[in-house]
N, C-alpha and C positions, 0 to 999 in steps of 0.2 A: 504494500500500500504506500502511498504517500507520506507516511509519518506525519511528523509537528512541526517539521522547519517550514523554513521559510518560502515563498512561492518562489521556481526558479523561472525570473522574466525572463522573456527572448525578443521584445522589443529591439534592444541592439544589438540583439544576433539576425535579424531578420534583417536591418538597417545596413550592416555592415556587408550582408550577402544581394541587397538589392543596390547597392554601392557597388560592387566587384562586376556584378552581372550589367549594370550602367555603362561599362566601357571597354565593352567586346563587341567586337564585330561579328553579323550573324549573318548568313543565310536571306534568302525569300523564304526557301523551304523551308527552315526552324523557327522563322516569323510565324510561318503560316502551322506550322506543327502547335505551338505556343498559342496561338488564339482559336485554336480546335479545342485546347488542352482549356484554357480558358472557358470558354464558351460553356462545355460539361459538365466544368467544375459549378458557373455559376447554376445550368440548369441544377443539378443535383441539391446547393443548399439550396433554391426557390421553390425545390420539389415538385419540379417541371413532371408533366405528363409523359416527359422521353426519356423518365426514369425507370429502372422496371423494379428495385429493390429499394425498401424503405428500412428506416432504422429505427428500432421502437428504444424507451431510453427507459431509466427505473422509473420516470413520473407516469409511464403509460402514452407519451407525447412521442409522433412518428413527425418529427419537424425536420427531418435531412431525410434527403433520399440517393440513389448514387444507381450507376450502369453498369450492371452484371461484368458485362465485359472487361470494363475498366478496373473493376474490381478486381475481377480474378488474373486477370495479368499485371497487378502488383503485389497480390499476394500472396502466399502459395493457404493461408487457414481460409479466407474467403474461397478460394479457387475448391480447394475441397467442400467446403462446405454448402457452397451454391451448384457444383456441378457433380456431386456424389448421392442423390438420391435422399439426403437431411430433408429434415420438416421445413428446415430458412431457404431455401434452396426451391421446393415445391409449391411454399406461401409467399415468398418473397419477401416475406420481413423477418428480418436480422434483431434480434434482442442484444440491446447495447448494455449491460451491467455495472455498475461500479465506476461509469466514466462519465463526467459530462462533454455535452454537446460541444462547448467552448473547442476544447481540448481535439476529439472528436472531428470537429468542423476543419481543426489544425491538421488532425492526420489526413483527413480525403483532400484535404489542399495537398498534400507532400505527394499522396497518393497519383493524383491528376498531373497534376504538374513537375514534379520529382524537383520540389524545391518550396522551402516559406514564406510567405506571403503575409497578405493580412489576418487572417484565419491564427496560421501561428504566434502571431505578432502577441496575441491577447490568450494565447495559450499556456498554460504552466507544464515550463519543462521537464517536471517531474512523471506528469501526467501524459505526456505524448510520450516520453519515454518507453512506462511501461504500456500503452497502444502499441505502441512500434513492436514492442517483444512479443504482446499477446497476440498481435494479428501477421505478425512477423514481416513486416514493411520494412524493404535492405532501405538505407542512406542516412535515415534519420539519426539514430542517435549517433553515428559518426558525424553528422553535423550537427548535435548537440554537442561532442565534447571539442569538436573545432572551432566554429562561431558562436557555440550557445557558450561560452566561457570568456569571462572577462574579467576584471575587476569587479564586479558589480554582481557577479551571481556564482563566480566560486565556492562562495558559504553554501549557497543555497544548494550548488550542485554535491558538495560533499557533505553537506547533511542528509540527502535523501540517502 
């Protein structure tokens, strides 16, 4: 769990990662890959109609939704669990336990885009941490103890 310490922000890890990615040169193609990536991500939290899995949370509230596909080619516990014959898999909705949506909302951003944005921004990196392990999503906590570390949340990171 989370224990008692402190929240670990990622504000300026997130800052510091849309700083670095500000002054690279890209593509058309990974322009246009990016604003795909984009696009789904926001359908997913507006809980657009071209979602086909929903996320129910301990309040009982199915407020994010997300695309099968996209799912299962980031993670390998969704991938099973949507394309293995499971009850979340056959109903479409995913029981999210133990995590809020905040947090959550931070990992299908990493998920979509395979990088943090605003979503993470206001996420506690203790808490996307253990998301990253339980649903086993590769990049994130290697760019928690990269960017998510600074002056300002080392306490927090080696309290949890």
């Amino acid at each position: 769990g989370l224990g008692n310490g402190r929240k670990w922000d990622l504000r300026g890890a997130c800052e510091r990662s849309e700083a670095k990615r500000g002054g690279e040169a890209v593509s058309e193609e990974v322009c246009l890959l990016r604003d795909h990536a984009e696009r789904m991500l926001a359908q997913a939290l507006s809980c657009s109609d071209q979602c086909d899995v929903e996320f129910e949370f301990d309040d009982g509230a199915k407020l994010v939704k997300g695309h099968r596909g996209k799912l299962c080619s980031a993670s390998e516990v969704f991938d099973a669990m949507l394309q293995c014959g499971m009850e979340e898999g056959k109903s479409g909705v995913v029981p999210v336990r133990g995590f809020g949506r905040g947090a959550f909302k931070g990992l299908l951003e990493w998920m979509y885009l395979g990088r943090c944005g605003e979503e993470c921004k206001v996420a506690d990196g203790r808490e996307l941490w253990l998301l990253a392990d339980y649903y086993k999503v590769k990049g994130v906590q290697r760019w928690l103890m990269g960017e998510g570390l600074d002056e300002s949340t080392v306490c927090a990171a080696y309290e949890f």
